[in-house]
N, CA, C and O atoms as CSV, one atom per row, in Angstrom:
chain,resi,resn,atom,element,x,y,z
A,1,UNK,N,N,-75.983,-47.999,-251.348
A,1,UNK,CA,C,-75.230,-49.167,-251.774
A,1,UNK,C,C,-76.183,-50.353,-251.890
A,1,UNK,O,O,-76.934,-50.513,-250.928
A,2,UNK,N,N,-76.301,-51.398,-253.125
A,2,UNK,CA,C,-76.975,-52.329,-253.105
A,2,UNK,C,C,-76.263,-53.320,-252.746
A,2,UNK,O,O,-75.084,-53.400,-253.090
A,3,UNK,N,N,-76.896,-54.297,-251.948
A,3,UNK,CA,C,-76.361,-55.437,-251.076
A,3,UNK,C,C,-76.539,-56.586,-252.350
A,3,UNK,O,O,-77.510,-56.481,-253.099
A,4,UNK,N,N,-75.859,-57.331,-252.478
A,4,UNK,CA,C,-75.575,-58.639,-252.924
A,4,UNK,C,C,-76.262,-59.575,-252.236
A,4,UNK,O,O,-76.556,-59.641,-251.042
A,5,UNK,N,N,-76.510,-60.399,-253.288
A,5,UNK,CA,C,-77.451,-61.773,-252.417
A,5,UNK,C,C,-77.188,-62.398,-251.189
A,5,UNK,O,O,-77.941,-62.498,-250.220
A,6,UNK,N,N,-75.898,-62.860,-251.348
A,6,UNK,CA,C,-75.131,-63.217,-250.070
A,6,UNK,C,C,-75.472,-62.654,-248.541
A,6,UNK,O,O,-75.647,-63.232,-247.468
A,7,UNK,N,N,-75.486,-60.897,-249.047
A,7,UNK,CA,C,-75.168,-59.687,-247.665
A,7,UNK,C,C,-76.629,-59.823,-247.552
A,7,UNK,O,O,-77.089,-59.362,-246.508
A,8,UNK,N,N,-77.577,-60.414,-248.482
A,8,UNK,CA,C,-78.995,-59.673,-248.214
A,8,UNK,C,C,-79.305,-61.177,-247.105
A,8,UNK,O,O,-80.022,-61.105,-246.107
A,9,UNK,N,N,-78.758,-62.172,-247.454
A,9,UNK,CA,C,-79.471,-63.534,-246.655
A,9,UNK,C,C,-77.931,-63.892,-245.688
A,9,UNK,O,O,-77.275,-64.932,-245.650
A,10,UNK,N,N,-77.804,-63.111,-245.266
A,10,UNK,CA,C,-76.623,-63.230,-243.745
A,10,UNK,C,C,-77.343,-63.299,-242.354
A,10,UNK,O,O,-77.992,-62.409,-241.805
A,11,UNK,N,N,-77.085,-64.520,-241.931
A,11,UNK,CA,C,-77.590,-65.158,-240.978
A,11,UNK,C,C,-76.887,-64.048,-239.579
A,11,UNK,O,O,-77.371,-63.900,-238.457
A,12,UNK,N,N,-75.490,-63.337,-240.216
A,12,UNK,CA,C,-74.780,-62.728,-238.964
A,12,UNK,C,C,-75.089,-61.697,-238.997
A,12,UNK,O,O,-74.983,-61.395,-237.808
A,13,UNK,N,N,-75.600,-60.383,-239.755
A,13,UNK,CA,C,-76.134,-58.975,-239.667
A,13,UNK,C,C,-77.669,-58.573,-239.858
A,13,UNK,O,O,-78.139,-57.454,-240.066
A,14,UNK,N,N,-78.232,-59.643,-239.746
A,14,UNK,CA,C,-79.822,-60.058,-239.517
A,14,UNK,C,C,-80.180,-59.882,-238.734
A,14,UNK,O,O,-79.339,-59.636,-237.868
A,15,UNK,N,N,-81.305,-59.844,-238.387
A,15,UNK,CA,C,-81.894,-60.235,-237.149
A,15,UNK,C,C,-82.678,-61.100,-237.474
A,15,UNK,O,O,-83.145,-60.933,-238.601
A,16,UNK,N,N,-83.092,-62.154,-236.824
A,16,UNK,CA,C,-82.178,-62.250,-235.478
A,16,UNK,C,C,-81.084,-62.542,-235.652
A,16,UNK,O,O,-81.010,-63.053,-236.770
A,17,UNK,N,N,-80.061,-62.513,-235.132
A,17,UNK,CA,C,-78.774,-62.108,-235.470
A,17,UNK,C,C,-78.088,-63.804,-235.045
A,17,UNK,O,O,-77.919,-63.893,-233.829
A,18,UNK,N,N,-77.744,-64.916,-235.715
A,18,UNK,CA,C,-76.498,-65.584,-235.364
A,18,UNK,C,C,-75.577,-66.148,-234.703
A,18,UNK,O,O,-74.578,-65.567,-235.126
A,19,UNK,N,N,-75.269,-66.811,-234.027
A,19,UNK,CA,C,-73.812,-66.501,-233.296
A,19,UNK,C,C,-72.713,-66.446,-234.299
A,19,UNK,O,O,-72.785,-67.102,-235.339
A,20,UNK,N,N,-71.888,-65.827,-234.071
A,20,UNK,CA,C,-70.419,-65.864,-234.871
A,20,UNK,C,C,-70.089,-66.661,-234.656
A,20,UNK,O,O,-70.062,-67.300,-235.707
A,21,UNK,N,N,-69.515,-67.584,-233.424
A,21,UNK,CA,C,-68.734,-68.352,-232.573
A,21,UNK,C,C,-69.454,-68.658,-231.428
A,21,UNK,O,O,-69.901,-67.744,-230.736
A,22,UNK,N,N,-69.688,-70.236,-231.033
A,22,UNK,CA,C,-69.689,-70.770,-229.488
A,22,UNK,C,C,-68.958,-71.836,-229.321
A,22,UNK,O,O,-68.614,-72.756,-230.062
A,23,UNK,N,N,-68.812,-71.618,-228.436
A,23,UNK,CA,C,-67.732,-72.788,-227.417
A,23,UNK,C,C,-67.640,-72.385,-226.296
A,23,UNK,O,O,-67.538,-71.239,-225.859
A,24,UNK,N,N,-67.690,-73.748,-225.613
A,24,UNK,CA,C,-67.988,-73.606,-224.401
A,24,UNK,C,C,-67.320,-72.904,-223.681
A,24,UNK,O,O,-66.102,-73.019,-223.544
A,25,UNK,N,N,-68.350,-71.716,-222.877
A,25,UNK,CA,C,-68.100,-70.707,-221.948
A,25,UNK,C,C,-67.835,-69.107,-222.714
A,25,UNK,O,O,-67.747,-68.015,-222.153
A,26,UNK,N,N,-67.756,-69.408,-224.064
A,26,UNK,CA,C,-67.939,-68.299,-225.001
A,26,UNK,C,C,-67.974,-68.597,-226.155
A,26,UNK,O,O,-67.477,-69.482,-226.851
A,27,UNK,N,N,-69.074,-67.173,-226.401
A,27,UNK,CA,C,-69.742,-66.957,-227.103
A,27,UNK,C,C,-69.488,-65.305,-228.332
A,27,UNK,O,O,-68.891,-64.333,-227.868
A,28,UNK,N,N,-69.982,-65.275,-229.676
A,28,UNK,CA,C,-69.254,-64.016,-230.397
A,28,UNK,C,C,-70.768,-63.585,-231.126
A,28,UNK,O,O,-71.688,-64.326,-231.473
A,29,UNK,N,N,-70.649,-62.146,-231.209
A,29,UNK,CA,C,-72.232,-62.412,-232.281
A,29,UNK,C,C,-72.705,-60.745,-232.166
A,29,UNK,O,O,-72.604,-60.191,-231.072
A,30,UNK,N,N,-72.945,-60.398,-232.717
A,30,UNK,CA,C,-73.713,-59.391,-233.301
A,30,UNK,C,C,-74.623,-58.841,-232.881
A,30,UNK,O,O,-75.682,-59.468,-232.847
A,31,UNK,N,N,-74.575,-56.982,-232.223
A,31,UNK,CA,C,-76.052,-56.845,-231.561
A,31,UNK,C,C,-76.366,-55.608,-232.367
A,31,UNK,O,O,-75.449,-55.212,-233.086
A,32,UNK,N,N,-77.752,-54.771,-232.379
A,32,UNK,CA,C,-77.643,-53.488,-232.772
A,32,UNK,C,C,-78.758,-53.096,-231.348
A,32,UNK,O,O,-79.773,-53.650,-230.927
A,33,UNK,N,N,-77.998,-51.900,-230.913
A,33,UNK,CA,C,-79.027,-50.989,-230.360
A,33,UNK,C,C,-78.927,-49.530,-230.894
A,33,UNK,O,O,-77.887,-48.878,-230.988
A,34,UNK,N,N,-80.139,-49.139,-231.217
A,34,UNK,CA,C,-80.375,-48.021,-232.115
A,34,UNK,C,C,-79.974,-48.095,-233.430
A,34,UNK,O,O,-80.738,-48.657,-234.215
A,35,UNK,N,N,-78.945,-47.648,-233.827
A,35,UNK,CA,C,-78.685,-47.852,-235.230
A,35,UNK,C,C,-77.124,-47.787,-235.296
A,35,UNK,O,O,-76.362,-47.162,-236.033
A,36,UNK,N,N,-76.907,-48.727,-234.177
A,36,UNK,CA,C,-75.155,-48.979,-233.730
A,36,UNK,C,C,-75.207,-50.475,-233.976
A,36,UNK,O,O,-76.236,-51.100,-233.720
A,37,UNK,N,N,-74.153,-51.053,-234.453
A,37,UNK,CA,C,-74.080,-52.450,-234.423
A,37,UNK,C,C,-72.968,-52.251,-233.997
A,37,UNK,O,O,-72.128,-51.402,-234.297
A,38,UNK,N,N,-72.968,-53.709,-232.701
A,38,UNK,CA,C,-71.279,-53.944,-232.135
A,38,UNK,C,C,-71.049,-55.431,-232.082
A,38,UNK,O,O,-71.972,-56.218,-231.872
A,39,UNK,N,N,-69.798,-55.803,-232.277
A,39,UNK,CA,C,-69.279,-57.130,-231.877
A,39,UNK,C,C,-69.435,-57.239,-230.326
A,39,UNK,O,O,-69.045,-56.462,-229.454
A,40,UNK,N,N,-70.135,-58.459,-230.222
A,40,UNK,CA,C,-70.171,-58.604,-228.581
A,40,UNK,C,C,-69.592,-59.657,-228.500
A,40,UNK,O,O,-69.940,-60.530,-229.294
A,41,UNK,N,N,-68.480,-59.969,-227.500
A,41,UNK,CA,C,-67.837,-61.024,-227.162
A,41,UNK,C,C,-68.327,-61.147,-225.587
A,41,UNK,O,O,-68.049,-60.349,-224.693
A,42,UNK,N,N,-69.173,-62.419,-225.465
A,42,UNK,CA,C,-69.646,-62.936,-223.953
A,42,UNK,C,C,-68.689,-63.877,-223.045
A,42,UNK,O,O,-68.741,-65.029,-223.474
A,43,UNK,N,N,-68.083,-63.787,-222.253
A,43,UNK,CA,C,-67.706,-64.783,-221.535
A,43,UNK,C,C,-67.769,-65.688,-220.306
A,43,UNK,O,O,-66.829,-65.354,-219.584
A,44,UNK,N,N,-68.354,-66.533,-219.833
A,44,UNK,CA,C,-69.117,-67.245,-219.075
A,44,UNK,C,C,-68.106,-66.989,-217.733
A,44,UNK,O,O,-66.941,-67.375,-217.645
A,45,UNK,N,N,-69.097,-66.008,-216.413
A,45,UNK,CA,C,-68.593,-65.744,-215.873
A,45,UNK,C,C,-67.276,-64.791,-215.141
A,45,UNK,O,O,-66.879,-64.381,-214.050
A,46,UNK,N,N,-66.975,-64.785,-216.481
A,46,UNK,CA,C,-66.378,-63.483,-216.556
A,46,UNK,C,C,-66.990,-61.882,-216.978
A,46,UNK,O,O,-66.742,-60.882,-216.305
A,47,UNK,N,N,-67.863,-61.886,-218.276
A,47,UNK,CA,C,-68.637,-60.983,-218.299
A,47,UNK,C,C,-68.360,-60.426,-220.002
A,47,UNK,O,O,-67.449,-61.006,-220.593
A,48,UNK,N,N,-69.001,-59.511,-220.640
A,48,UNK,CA,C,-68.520,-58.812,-222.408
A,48,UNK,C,C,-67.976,-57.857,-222.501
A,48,UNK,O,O,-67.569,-57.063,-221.653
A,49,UNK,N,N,-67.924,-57.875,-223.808
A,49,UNK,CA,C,-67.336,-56.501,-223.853
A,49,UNK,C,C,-67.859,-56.225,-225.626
A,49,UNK,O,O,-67.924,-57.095,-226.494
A,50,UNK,N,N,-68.059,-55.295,-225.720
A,50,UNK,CA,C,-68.546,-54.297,-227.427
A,50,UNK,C,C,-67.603,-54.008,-228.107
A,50,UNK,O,O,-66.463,-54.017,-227.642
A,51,UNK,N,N,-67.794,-53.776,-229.010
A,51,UNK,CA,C,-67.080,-52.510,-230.133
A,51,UNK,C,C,-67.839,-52.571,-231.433
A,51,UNK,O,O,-68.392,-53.471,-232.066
A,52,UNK,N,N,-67.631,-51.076,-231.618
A,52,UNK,CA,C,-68.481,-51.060,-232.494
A,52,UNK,C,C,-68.205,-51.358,-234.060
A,52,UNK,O,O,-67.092,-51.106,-234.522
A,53,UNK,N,N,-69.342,-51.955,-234.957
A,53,UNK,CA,C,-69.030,-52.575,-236.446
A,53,UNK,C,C,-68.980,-51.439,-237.414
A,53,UNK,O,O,-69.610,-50.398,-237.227
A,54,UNK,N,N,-68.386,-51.610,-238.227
A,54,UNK,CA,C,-68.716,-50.653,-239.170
A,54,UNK,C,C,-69.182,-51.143,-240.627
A,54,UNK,O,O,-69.693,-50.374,-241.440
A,55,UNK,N,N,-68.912,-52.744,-240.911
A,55,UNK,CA,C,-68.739,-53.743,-241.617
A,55,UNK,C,C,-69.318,-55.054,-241.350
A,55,UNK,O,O,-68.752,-55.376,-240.305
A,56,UNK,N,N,-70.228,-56.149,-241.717
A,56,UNK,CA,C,-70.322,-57.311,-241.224
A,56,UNK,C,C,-68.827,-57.702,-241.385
A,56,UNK,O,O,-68.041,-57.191,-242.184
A,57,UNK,N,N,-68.452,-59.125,-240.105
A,57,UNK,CA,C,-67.423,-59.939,-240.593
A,57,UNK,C,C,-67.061,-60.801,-241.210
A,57,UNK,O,O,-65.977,-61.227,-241.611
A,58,UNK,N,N,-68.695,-61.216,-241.317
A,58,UNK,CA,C,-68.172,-62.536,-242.540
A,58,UNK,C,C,-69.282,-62.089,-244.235
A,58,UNK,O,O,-69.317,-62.761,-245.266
A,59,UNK,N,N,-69.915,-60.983,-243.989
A,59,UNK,CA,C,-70.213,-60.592,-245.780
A,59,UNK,C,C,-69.987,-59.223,-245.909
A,59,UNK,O,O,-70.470,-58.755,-246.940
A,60,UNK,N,N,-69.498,-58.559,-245.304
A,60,UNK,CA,C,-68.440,-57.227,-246.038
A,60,UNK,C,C,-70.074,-56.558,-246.295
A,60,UNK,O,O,-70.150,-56.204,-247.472
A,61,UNK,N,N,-71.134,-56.342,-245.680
A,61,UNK,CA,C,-72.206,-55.270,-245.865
A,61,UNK,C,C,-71.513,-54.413,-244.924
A,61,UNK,O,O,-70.818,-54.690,-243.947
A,62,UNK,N,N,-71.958,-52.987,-245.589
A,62,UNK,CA,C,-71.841,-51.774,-244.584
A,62,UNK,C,C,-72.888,-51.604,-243.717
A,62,UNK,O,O,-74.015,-51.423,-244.179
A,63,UNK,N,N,-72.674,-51.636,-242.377
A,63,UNK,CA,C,-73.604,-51.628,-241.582
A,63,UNK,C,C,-73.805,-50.152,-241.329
A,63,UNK,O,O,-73.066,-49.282,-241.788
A,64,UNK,N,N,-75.233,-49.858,-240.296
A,64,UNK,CA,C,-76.063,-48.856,-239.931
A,64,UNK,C,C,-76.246,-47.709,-240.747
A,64,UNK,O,O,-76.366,-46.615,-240.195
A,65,UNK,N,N,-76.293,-47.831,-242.334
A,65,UNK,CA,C,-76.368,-46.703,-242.806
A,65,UNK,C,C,-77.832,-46.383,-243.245
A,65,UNK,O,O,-78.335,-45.269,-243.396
A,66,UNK,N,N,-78.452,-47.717,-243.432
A,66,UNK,CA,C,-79.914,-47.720,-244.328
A,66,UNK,C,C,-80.630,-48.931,-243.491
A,66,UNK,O,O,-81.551,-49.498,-244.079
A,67,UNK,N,N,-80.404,-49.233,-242.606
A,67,UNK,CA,C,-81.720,-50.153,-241.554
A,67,UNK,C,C,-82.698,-49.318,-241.060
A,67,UNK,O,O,-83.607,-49.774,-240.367
């Protein structure tokens, strides 16, 4: 699949990767380990949680197929 200009200069499925979202005490944003990308939602003091992408959320690239 060829990426579009947009998907190719995305500050959120890049690395370095972005935040999605901060405000205070949380935080949203994008990690890959191995050739998994997950939404990580951080929360100050409380602690995260993953899941995994299959899609960026804000430019519609298909993730981990060709990195």
């Amino acid at each position: 699949m060829t990426e579009t200009k947009e998907q190719q200069g995305c500050p959120y499925c890049h690395e370095p990767f972005k935040n999605l979202l901060v405000e205070p005490g949380i935080a949203e944003y994008i990690t890959l380990t191995g050739n998994i990308y997950s939404l990580t939602t951080e929360i100050a003091n409380f602690g995260f949680t993953n899941f995994p992408l299959s899609y960026c959320p804000c430019c519609g690239r298909k993730l981990g197929d060709h990195d």
